[in-house]
C-alpha positions in Angstrom: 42.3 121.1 311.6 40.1 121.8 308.4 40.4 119.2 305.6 38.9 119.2 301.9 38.7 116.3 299.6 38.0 117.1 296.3 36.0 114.3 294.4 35.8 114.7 290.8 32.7 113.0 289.0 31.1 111.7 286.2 30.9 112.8 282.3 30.8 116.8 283.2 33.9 116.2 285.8 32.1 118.4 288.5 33.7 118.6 291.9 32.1 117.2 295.4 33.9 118.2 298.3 33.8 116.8 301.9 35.0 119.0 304.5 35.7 117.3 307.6 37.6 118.3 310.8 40.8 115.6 311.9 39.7 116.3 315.4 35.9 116.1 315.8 35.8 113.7 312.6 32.6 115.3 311.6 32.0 116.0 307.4 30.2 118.0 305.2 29.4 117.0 301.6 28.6 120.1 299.1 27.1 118.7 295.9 26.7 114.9 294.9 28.4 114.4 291.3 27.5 111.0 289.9 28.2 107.6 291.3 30.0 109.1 294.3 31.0 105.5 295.8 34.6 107.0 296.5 33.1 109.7 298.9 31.4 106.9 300.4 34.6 104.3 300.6 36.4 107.6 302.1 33.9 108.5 304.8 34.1 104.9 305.6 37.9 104.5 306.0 38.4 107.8 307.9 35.7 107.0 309.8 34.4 110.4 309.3 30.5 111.6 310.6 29.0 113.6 307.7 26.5 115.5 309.6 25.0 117.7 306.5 24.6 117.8 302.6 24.6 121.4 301.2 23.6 122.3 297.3 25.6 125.4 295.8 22.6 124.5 293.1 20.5 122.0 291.3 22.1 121.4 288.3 22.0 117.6 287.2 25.4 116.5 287.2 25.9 119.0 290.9 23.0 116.0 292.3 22.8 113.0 289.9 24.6 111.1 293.2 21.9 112.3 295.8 20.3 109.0 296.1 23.5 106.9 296.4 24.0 109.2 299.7 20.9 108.8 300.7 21.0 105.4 300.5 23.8 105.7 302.9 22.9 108.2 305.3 19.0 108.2 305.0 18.4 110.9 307.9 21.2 113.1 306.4 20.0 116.7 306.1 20.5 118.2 302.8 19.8 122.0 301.9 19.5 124.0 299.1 17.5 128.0 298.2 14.0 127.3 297.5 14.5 128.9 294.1 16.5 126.3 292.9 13.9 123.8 293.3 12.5 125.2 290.2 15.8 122.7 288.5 14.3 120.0 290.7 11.2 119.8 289.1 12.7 119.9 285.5 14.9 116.8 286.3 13.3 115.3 283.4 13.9 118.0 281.0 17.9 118.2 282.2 18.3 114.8 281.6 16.6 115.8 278.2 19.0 118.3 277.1 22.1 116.3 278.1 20.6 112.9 276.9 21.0 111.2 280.1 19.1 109.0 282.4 16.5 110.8 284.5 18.4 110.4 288.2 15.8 110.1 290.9 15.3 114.1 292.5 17.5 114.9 295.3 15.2 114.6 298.7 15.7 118.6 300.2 14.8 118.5 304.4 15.9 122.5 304.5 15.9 125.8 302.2 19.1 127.8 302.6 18.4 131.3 303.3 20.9 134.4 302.7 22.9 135.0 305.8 21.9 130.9 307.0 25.0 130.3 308.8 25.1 126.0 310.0 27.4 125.8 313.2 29.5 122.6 313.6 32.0 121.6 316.5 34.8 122.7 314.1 33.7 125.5 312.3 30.4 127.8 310.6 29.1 127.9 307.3 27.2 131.4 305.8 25.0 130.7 303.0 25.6 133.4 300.4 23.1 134.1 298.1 24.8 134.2 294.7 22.0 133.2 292.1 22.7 134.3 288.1 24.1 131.2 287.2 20.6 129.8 288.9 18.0 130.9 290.7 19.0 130.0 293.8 22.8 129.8 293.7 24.3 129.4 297.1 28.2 129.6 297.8 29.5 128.8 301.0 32.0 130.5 303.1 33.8 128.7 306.0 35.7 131.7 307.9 38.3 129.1 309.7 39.4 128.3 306.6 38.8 130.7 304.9 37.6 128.6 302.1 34.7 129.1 299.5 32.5 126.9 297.8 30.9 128.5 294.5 29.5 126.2 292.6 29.2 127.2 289.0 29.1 130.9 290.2 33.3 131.7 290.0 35.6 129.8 288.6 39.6 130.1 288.2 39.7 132.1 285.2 36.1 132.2 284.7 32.4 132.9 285.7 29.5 130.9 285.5 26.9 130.1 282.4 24.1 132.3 282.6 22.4 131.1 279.3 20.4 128.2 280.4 17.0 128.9 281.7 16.5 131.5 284.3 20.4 132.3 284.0 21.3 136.2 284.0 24.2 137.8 283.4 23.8 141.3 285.6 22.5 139.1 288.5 25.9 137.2 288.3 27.9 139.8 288.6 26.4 141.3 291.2 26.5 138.1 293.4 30.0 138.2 292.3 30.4 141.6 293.2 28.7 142.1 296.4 28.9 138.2 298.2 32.4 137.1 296.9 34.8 139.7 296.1 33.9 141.0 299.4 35.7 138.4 300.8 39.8 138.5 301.6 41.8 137.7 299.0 43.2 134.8 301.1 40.1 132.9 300.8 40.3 129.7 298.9 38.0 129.3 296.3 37.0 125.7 295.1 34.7 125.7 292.5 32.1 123.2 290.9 34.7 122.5 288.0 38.1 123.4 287.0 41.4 124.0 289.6 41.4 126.0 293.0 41.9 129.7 293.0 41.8 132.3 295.9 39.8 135.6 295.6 43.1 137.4 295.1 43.9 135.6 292.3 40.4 136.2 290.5 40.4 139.7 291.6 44.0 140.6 289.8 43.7 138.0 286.7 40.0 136.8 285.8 39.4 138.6 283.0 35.3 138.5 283.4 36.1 140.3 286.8 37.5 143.7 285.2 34.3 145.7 285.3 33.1 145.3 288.6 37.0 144.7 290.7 
């Protein structure tokens, strides 16, 4: 059976989530918030094997705890669009805007393509390319769930910022439009900040939804 933790970290109180299977024992982190030590101390007392590190984007406080991880799990594959390492590079301008400590840049192995589906024992994942928010905005759809991961993309009540550079609005909504609300209302949405929803939910009551539902 599917399991999701939901780690809430650092000053911008963005969510990591390990999925892990109570069978096959084996995890998958999306997004590193900042001094994740309590994904770490549950990995460790589950005795879960997190086999891969995906990025819904590249947003400081979504990686400020890659290296902590890393120091961990050194061979750990971590993925992210290619797009989005345009956010890696400006680490130093992030920390800038926020007034925060530059965090060392998140080591990629893999770019995410749209359609990239990862097969584990216990389930797949489809990369869904859902930029707007970012460049290279990724959610993540696990069928056996069904669960979501979007990032900053949807939220419960909400959509993402699209004013930061190389944000836009349109191409939000028609990641919205096109690679989430496509998806059965059953689906579980968790989100890079804020409380769980499901697609039906957002469909009937987000209000930045109405035009495109």
């Amino acid at each position: 059976m599917l399991h999701v933790d939901i780690f809430t970290l650092g000053i911008f109180q963005v969510h990591s989530y390990l999925m892990y299977d109570d069978v096959t024992q084996e995890a998958v982190l999306i997004d590193t918030g900042k001094d994740p030590v309590e994904i770490l101390d549950t990995l460790r007392r589950k005795n879960l094997d997190l086999k891969l590190l995906l990025y819904t984007h590249t947003h400081i406080d979504h990686i400020e705890g890659h290296q902590l991880i890393r120091e961990a799990y050194p061979d750990l594959p971590a993925w992210v669009h290619a797009a989005d390492q345009f956010w890696i590079d400006a680490l130093p301008m992030q920390a800038q805007m926020f007034r925060m400590p530059v965090p060392e840049p998140p080591v990629i192995t893999g770019y995410v393509e749209p359609g990239h589906v990862f097969s584990l024992s216990h389930c797949t994942i489809e990369a869904r390319f859902c930029p707007g928010h970012t460049p290279g905005g990724v959610s993540y759809y696990v069928p056996e769930g069904p669960f979501l991961f979007t990032g900053d993309t949807l939220f419960a009540g909400a959509i993402g910022r699209t004013d930061f550079p190389r944000g836009d609005f349109n191409t939000l909504m028609h990641s919205i439009s096109t690679q989430i609300l496509t998806l059965p209302d059953e689906t579980i949405v968790y989100s890079g900040h804020g409380p769980v929803t499901t697609i039906g939910n957002e469909r009937a009551g987000n209000p930045y939804l109405a035009p495109i539902v």
